[in-house]
C-alpha positions as CSV (number, residue, x, y, z in Angstrom):
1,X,-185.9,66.8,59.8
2,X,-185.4,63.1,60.4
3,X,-184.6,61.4,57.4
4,X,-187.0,58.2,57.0
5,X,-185.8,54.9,55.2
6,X,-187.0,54.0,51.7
7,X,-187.8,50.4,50.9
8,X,-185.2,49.0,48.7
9,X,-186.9,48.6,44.9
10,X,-185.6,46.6,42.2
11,X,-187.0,45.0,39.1
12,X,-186.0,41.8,37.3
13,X,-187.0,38.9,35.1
14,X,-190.1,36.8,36.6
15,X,-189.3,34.0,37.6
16,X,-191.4,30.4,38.0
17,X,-190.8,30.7,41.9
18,X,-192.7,34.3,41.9
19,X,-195.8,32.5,40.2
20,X,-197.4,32.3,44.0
21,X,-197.0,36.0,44.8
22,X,-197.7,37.4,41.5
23,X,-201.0,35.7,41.2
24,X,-201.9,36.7,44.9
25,X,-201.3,40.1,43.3
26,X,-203.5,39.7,40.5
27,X,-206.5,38.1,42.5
28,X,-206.2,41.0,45.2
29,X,-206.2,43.7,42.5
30,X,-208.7,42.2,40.1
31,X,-212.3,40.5,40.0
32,X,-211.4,38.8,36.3
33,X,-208.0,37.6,37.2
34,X,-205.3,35.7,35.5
35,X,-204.9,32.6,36.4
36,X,-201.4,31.0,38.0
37,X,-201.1,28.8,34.8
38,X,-201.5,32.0,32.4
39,X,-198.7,33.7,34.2
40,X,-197.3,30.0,34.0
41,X,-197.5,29.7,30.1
42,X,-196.5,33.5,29.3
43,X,-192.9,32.1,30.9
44,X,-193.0,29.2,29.1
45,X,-193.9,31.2,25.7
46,X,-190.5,33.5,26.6
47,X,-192.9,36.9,27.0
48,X,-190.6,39.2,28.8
49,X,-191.9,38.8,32.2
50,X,-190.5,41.6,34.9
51,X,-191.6,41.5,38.5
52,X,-191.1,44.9,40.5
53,X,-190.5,44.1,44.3
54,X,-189.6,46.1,47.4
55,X,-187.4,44.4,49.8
56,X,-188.2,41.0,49.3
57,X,-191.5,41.1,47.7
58,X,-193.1,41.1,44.8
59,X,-194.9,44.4,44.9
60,X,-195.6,44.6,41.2
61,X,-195.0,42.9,37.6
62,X,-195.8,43.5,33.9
63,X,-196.1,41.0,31.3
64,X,-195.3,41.9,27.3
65,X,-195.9,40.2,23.9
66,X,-193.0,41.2,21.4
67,X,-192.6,40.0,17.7
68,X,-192.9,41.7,13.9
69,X,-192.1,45.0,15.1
70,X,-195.0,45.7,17.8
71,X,-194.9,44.9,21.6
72,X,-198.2,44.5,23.8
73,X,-198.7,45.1,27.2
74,X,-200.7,42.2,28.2
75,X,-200.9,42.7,32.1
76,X,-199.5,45.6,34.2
77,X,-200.0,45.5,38.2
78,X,-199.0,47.3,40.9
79,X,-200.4,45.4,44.3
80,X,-202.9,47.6,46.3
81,X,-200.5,48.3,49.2
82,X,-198.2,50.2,46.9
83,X,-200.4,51.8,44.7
84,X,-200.1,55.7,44.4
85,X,-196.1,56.1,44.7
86,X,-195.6,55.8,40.5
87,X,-194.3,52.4,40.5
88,X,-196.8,51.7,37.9
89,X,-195.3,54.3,35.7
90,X,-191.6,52.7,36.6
91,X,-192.4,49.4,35.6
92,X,-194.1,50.7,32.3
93,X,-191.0,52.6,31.4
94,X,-189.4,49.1,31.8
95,X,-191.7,47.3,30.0
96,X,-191.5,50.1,27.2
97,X,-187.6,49.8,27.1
98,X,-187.7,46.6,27.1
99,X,-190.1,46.6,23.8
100,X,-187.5,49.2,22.1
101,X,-184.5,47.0,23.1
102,X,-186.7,44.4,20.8
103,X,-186.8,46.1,17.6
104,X,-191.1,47.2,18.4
105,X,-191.9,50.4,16.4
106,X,-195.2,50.6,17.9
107,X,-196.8,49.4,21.8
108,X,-200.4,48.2,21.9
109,X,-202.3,47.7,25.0
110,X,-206.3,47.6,26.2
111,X,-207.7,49.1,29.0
112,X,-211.2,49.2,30.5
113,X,-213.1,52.4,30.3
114,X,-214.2,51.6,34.0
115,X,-210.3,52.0,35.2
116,X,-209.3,55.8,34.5
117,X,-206.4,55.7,36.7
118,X,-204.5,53.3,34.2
119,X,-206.3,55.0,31.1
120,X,-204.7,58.9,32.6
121,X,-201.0,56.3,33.4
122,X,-201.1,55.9,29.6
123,X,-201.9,58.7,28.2
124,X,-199.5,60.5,30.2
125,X,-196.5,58.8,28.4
126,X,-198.1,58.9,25.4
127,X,-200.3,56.3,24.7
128,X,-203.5,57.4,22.6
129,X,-206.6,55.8,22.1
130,X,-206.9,53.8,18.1
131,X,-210.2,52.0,18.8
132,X,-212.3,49.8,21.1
133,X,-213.0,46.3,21.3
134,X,-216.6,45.9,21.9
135,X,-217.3,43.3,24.8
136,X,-213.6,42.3,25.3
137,X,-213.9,42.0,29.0
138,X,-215.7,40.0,31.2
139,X,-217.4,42.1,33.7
140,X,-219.9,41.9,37.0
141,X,-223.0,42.6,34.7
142,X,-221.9,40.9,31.3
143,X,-219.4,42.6,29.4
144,X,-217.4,45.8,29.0
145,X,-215.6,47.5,26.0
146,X,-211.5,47.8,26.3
147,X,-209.9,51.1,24.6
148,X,-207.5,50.0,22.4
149,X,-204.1,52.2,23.1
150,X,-200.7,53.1,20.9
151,X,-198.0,54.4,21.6
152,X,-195.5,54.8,18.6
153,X,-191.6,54.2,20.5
154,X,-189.3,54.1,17.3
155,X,-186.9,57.1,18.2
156,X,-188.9,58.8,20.6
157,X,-188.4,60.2,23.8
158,X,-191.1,58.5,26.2
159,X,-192.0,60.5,29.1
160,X,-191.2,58.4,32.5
C-alpha cells in the first residue's frame, strides 16, 4: 500500500491579514453571511478568533464570545472543500478549550433547525438544546427559528 501525503493542519490566532480569506469562506458557505467588518470588529473587540488552515490556507475559523463565566460560539466554519474530514469538530474542541482556559462554566451557541449537520456536530460533544429564538435568522422566505444549545464544560470531559 502506498502511503499518500496529508496536508499539513494547524490552528492559530486570526489574524487582520486572514480577514480576505476568512470572509471568502463565509460568503461561499453561507447565503446570510458575515460581513469582512464583523470578522473586522470581533478582532478589534479581542473575541478569541482561531483560523484552521491546511498548508497555507485558511480552510476553516471559529469565532467566540467569553466573559462572566459563559463563552458563545458566535460563528463556526469549515470551507466547503474540506467539509466531511472532522475539522469542524477539531476546531470546536479548540474553541471549547479555549472557553475552559477562560474560566466559562457553561458554552452557548444557536443553530438553524435547517442545518442538521451542525445540530448532530453539537450534540455529539454534548451540547443540548435549552430553547429557541423565534425568527433569529434571516432566511430566503423571511425568517427562521435558531435552537438555542448548552453545553455545561466546568470539569467535564468533552468528547472530541
Amino acid at each position: 500500500m502506498v502511503a499518500v501525503a496529508r496536508p499539513a493542519s494547524h490552528m492559530r490566532l486570526m489574524r487582520m491579514d486572514d480577514l480576505d480569506e476568512v470572509a471568502a469562506v463565509e460568503q461561499a458557505s453561507y447565503d446570510f453571511p458575515w460581513t469582512r467588518g464583523i470578522f473586522a470588529d470581533c478582532l478589534k473587540a479581542g473575541h478569541p478568533c482561531w483560523v484552521l488552515c491546511i498548508d497555507d490556507d485558511v480552510a476553516g475559523y471559529g469565532v467566540l464570545s467569553v466573559g462572566a463565566g459563559e463563552a458563545h460560539v458566535l460563528n463556526i466554519c469549515i470551507a466547503p472543500a474540506y467539509r466531511g474530514q472532522g475539522l469542524g469538530r477539531h476546531l470546536l474542541g479548540r474553541l471549547l478549550d479555549v472557553a475552559r482556559w477562560s474560566g466559562a462554566q457553561r458554552v452557548f451557541l444557536e443553530v438553524r433547525p435547517s442545518n442538521p449537520l451542525a445540530k448532530a456536530l453539537y450534540e455529539s460533544v454534548g451540547f443540548r438544546e435549552i430553547g429557541r429564538r423565534p425568527r433569529y435568522y434571516p432566511a430566503k422566505d423571511g425568517r427562521e427559528d435558531a435552537i438555542v444549545m448548552a453545553l455545561n464544560i466546568a470539569g467535564s470531559d468533552i468528547e472530541k
